[in-house]
Legacy VTK file of the C-alpha trace (Angstrom):
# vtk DataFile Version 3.0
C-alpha trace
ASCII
DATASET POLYDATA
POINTS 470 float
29.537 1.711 24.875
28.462 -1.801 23.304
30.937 -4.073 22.496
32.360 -3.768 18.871
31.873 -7.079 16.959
34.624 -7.845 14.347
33.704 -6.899 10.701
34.380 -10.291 9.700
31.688 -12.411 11.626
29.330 -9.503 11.754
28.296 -9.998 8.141
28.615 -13.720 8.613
25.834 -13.313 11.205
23.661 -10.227 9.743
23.341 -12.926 6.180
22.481 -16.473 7.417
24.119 -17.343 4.110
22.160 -19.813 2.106
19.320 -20.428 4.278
16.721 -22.118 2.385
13.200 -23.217 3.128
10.743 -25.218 1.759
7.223 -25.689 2.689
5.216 -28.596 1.226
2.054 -27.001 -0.856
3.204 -23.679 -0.122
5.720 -22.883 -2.063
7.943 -20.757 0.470
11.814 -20.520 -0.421
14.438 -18.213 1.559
18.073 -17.432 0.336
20.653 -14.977 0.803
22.373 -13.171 -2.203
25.504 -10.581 -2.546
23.930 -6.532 -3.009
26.160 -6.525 -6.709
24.298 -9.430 -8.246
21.149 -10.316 -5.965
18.615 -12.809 -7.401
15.231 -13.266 -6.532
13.027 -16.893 -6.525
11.462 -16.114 -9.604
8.781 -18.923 -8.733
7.499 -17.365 -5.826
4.336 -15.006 -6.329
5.970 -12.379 -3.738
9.099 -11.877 -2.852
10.558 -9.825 -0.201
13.820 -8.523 0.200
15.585 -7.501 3.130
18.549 -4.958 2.895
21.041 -4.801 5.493
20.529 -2.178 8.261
23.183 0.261 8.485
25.180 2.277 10.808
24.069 6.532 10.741
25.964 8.631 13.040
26.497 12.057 13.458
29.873 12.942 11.767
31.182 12.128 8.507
33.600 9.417 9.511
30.735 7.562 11.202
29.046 7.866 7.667
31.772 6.686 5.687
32.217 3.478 8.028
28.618 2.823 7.148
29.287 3.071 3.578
32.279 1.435 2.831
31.387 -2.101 4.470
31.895 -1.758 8.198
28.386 -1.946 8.082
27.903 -2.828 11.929
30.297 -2.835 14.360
27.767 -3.181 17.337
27.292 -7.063 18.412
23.900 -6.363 19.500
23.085 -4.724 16.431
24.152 -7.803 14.543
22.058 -9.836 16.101
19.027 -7.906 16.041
19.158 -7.910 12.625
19.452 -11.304 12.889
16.283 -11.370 14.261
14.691 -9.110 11.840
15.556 -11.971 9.718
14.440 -14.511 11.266
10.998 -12.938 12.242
10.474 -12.042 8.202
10.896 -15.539 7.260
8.289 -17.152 10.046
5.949 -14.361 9.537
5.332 -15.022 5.739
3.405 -18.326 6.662
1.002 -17.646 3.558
-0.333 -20.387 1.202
0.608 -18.810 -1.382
4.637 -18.739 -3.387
6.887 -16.879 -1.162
10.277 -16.174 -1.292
12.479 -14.706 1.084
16.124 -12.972 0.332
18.099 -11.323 2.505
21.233 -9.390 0.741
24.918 -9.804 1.546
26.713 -6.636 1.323
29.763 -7.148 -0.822
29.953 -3.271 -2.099
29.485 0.353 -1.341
26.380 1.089 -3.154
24.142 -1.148 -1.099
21.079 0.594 -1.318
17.148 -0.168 -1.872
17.642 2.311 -5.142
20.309 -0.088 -6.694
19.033 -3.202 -5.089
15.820 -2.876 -6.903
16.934 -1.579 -10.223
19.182 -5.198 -10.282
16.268 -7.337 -9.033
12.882 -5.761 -10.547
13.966 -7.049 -14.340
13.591 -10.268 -12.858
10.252 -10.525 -11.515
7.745 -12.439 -13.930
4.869 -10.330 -15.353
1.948 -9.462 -12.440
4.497 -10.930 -9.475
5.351 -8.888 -6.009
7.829 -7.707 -4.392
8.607 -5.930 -0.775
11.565 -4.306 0.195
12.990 -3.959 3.373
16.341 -1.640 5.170
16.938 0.757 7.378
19.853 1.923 9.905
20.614 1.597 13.079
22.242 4.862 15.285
24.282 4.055 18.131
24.007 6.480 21.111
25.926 5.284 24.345
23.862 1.727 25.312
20.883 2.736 23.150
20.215 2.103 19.963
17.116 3.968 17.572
16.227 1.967 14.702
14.556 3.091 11.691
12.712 1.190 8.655
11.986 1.647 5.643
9.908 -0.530 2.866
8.560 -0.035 -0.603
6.301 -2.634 -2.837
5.254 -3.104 -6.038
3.482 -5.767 -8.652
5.663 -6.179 -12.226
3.635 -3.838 -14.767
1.317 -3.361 -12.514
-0.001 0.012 -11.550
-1.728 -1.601 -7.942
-5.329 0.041 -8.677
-8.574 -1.725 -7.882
-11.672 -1.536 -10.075
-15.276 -1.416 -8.497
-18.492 -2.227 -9.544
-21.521 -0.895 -7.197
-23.870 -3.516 -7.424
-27.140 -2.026 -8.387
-25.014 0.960 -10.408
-24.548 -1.029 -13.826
-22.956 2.760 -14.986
-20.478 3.216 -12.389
-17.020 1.002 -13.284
-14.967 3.042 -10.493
-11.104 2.609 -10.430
-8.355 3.654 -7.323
-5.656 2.677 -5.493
-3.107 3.345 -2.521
-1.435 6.608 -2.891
2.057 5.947 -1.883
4.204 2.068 -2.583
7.254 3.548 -0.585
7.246 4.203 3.195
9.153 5.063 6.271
8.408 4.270 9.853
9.034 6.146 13.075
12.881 5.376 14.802
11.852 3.204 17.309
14.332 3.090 20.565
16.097 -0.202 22.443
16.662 0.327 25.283
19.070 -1.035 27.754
16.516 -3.710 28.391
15.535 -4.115 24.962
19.209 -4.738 24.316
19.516 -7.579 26.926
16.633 -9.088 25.156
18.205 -8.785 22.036
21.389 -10.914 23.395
19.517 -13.645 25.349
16.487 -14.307 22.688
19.522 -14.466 20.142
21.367 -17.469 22.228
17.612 -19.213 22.068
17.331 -18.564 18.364
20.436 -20.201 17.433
19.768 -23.573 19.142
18.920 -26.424 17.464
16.449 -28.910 19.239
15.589 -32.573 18.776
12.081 -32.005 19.075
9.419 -28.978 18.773
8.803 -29.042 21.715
12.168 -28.012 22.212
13.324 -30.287 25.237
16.660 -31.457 24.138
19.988 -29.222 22.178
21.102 -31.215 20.012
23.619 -28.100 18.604
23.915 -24.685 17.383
23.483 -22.587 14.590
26.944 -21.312 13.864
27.829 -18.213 12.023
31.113 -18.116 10.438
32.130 -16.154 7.281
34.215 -19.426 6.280
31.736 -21.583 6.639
28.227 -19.962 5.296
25.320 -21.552 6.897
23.213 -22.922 4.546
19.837 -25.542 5.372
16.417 -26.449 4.421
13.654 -25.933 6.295
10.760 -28.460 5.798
8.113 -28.045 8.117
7.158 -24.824 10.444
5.061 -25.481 13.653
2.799 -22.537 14.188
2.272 -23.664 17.627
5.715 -24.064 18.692
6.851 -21.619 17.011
9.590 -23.455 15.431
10.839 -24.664 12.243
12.429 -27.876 11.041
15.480 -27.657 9.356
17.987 -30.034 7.804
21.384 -29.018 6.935
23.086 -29.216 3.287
24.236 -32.130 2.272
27.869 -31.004 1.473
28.091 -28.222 4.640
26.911 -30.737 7.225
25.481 -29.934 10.773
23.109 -31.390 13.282
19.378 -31.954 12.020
16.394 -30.725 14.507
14.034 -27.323 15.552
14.827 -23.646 15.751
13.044 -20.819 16.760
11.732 -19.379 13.817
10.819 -16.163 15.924
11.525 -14.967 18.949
9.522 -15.775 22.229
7.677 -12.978 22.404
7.895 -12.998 26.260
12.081 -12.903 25.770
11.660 -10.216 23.003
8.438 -8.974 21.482
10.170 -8.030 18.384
6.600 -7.433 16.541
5.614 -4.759 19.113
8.885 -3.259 19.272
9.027 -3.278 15.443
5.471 -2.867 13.958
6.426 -2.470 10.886
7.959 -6.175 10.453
4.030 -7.048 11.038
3.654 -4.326 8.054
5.371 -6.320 5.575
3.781 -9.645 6.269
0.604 -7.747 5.642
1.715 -6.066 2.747
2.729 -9.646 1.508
-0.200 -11.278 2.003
-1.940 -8.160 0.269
0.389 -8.469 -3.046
0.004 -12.203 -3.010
-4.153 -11.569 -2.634
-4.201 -9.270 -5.616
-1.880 -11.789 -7.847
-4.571 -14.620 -6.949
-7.398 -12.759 -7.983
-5.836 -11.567 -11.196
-5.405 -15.494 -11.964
-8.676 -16.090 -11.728
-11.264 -16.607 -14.730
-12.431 -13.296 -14.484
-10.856 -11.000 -11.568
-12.779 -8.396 -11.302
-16.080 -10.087 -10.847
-17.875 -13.003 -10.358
-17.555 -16.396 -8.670
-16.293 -17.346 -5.030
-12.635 -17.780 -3.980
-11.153 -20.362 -3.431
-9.264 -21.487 0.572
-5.778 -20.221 -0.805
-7.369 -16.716 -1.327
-9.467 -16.725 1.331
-6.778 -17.802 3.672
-4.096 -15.101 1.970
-6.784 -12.540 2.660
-7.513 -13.275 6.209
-3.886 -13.322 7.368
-3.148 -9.940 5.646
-6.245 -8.573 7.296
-4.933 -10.075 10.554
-1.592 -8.633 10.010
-2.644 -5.078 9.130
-5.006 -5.361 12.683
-1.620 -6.341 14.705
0.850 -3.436 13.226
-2.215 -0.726 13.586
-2.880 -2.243 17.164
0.775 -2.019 18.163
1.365 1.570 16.814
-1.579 2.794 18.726
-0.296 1.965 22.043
2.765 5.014 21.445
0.990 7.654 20.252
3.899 10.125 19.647
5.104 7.273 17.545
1.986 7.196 15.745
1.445 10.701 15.519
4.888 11.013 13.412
4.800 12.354 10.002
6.204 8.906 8.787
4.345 7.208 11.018
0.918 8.927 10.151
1.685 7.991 6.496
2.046 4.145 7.077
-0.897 4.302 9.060
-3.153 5.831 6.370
-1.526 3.116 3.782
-2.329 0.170 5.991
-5.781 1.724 6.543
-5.979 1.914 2.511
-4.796 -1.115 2.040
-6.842 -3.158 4.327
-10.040 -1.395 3.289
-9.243 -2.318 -0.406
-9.264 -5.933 0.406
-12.712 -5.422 2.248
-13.697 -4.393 -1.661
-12.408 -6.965 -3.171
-13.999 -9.199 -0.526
-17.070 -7.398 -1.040
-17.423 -9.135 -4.712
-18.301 -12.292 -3.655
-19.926 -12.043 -0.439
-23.663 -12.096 -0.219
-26.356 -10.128 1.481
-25.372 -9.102 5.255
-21.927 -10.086 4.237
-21.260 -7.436 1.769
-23.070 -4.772 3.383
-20.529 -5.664 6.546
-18.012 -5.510 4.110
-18.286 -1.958 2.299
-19.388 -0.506 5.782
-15.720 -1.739 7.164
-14.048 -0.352 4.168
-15.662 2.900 4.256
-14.548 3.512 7.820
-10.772 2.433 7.075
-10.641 4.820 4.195
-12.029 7.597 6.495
-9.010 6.632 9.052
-6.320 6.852 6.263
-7.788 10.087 5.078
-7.662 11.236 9.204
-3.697 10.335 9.021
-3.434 11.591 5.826
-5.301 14.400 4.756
-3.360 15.798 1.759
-3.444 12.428 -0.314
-5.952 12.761 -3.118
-5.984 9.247 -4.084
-6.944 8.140 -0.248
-9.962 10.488 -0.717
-10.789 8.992 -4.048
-10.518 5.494 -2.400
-12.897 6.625 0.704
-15.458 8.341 -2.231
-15.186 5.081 -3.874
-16.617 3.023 -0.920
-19.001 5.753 -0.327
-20.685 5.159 -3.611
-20.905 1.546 -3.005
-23.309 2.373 -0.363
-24.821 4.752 -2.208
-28.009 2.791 -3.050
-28.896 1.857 0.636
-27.822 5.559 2.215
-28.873 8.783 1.063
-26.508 10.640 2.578
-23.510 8.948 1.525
-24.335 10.355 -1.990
-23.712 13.797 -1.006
-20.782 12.589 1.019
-19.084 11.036 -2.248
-20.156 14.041 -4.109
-17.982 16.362 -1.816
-15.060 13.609 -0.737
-14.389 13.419 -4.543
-14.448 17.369 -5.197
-11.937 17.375 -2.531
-9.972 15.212 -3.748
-9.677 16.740 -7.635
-8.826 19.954 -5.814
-5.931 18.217 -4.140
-4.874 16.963 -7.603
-6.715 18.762 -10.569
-4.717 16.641 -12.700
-5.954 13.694 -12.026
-8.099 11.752 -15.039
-9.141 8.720 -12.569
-10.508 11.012 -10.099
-12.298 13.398 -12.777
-13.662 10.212 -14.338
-15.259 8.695 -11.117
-16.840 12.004 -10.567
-17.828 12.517 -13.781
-19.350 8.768 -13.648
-20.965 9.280 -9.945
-22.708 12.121 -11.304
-24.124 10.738 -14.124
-25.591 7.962 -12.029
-27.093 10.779 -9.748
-28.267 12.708 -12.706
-30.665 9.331 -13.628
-31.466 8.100 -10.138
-31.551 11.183 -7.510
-30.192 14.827 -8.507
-31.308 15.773 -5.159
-28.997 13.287 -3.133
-25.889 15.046 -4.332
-26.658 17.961 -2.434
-26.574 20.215 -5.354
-28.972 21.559 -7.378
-29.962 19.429 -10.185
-28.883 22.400 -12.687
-25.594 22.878 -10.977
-25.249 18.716 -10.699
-25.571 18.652 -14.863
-23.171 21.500 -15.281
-20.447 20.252 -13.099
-21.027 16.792 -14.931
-20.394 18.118 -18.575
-17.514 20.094 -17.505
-15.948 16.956 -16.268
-17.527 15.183 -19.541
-16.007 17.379 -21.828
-12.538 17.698 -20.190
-12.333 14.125 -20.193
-13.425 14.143 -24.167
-10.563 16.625 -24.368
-8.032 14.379 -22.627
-8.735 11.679 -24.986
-8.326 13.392 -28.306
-5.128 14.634 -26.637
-3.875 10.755 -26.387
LINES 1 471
470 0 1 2 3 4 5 6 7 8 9 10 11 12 13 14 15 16 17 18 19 20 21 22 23 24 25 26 27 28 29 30 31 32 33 34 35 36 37 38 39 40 41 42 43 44 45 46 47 48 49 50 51 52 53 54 55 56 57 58 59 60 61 62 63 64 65 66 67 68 69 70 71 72 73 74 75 76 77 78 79 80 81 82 83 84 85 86 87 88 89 90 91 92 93 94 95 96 97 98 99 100 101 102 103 104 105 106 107 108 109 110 111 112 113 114 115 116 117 118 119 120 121 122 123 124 125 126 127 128 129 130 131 132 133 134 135 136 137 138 139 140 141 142 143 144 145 146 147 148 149 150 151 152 153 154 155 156 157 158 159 160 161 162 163 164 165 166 167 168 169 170 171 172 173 174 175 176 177 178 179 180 181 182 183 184 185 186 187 188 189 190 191 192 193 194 195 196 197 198 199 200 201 202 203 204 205 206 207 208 209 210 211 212 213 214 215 216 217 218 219 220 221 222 223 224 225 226 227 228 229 230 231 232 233 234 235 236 237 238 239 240 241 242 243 244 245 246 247 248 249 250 251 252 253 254 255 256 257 258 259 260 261 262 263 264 265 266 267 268 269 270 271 272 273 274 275 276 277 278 279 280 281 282 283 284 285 286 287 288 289 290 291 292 293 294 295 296 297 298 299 300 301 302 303 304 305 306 307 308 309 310 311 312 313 314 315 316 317 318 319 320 321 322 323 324 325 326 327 328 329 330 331 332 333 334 335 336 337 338 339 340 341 342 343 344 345 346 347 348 349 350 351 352 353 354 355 356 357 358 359 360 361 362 363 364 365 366 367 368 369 370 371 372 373 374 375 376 377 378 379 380 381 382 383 384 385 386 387 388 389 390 391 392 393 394 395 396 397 398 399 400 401 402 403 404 405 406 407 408 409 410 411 412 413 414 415 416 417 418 419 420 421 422 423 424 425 426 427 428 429 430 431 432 433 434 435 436 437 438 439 440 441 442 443 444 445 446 447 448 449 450 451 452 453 454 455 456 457 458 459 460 461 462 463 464 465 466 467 468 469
């Protein structure tokens, strides 16, 4: 069995109490805040917030030591999620305002459900936020670990207009179909365990240098004495971060390990999802960027910030789908398949809005990469409308150029109303798609140009009908 770890200096060493970071231009800030009255940086254009992991076991009394505070009584699951920590606030190296909060638990109802109803009436109009948890069960010298994270922009309803160029009729709206997920348990072995224990003794040294020659001290973890320092520089590189204690705690000045060596403990591959959230950071802080602009939806190149936010979500999305495709029974999960499909969404939504402001060979690349990412998400996910809308949607934009993609938008988007005859956004970019066919090619739907105008004012007049219901 692993070693139980006092209550007392577990939570001391899940929080990192206090630790705050600041990077010059960037506008990055970490904290930690107790679960009854959490706080988010409300200057930061994302913020993500990580939950403690808990203990699940088998039998009730195992449940009720997870709920009532003995949240972790496993060392080595303290310090992984520790590391978890620590990986969240490297990772989130974006140019744009982050903030980073990990919560303290200090009662029994702990959970993402109450931690966001306390910190979403805090987030300024159009902002982001991720959230992070899961639990931990304990089985002899293994332990499965299992994560879970939601997102969301303030008033916000995360959809993504587009405008085929060439198509002035066709103003075409969607977006991902799901802003809560869970991942597959992943197992530690008694290897990964090891890992866990040795690339925690790295990450809590403090070095003069980043090249990290000489200790100069040690993190320390003590409920009585919450940790609490600034971190003013990060070295990419290295892999480190500079930090300088608080003025009134005290401590020795230098380098830690921001992340883990990956050749110690490859935390990202073990945990994909961690490389999930950065992208799904990078993604919310994309989308707040372009809604700042002059006019977002069109029009007029970006700028390095959201160029560089854009690329390193991109990048992220690429590592988690990379990792996950190396288990296949992992990635074959029912949870699994549905993060897969989101980051597929996801990524091929930022090829769209990419797609705006590229020019000639550019944006053709562009839609072409989008159109095969939706038809991925719809392969892992076959039963969400909305990721057929989105796939429909990129289908049209290369419409103009390819024949065939007409009657393939035509019958992606039929699909998808069946899967949700409800839904207005998907009638109306049907209803709009046809129309354009109707004036430029009734033949390239595949239907018969009789059949195309029926279908068209059915949709027409159900819409009209919809309205006058408003």
């Amino acid at each position: 069995m692993i070693t139980p770890f006092i209550r007392r200096n577990a939570i001391a060493a899940l929080t990192l109490l206090g630790l705050v970071f600041g990077l010059p231009g960037q506008g990055m800030a970490g904290g930690g805040a107790f679960c009854s009255n959490p706080f988010i940086f409300q200057g930061s254009d994302v913020n993500v917030v990580v939950i403690p992991y808990s203990l699940r076991g088998p039998d009730e009394e195992y449940r009720q030591r997870a709920r009532y505070g003995d949240l972790f009584e496993s060392r080595v699951a303290q310090k992984l999620s520790i590391l978890i920590q620590q990986d969240t606030l490297f990772a989130l190296s974006y140019p744009a305002g982050m903030g980073v909060v990990h919560i303290i638990p200090d009662s029994n109802d702990c959970t993402a459900e109450n931690v966001l109803r306390r910190v979403e009436p805090q987030l300024l109009d159009g902002k982001g936020l991720v959230l992070l948890w899961g639990h931990f069960l304990e089985d002899e010298n293994q332990i499965y670990v299992q994560s879970y994270a939601r997102f969301l922009r303030k008033d916000r309803s995360e959809s993504i207009r587009f405008l085929p160029e060439g198509a002035p009729e066709l103003d075409l709206t969607g977006g991902p179909s799901q802003r809560a997920i869970g991942f597959a348990p992943r197992l530690l072995d008694e290897e990964d365990l090891a890992a866990v224990e040795k690339a925690f003794e790295e990450g809590s040294k403090i070095y003069a240098d980043r090249r990290g020659d000489t200790v100069v001290g040690t993190l320390e973890f003590s409920l009585d004495r919450p940790i609490a320092y600034y971190v003013d520089d990060i070295d990419l590189d290295s892999g480190r971060m500079h930090v300088r204690p608080h003025e009134y705690l005290g401590g020795p000045e230098g380098w830690v390990a921001a992340r883990a060596d990956p050749t110690i403990w490859p935390l990202g591959q073990k945990l994909p999802e961690l490389t999930f959230v950065n992208a799904v950071a990078g993604y919310l802080a994309a989308r707040i960027i372009e809604d700042e602009r002059r006019d977002s939806h069109w029009a007029g190149p970006w700028d390095r910030r959201l160029r560089t936010t854009v690329a390193r979500s991109q990048a992220g999305f690429a590592r988690y789908l990379s990792a996950v495709e190396e288990d296949r029974d992992k990635r074959d999960s029912f949870d699994e398949r549905a993060a897969v499909a989101l980051s597929y969404s996801l990524s091929g939504m930022l090829d769209l809005l990419a797609g705006r402001v590229a020019d000639g060979d550019g944006t053709i690349a562009l839609a072409d990469a989008a159109v095969r990412k939706f038809e991925a998400a719809r392969h892992f996910a076959p039963y969400q409308a909305e990721t057929r809308n989105l796939l429909a949607m990129s289908l049209a934009g290369t419409a103009l150029r390819d024949r065939d993609a007409r009657a393939r938008a035509v019958k992606t988007w039929s699909t998808a109303l069946s899967l949700d005859p409800a839904s207005d956004r998907i009638a109306g970019n049907l209803a709009q798609f046809y129309g354009y066919l109707i004036r430029t090619d009734p033949e390239g739907s595949g239907l018969s140009e009789r059949e195309l105008r029926a279908r068209w004012a059915s949709l027409a007049e159900a819409e009209r009908r919809s309205r006058t219901r408003e």
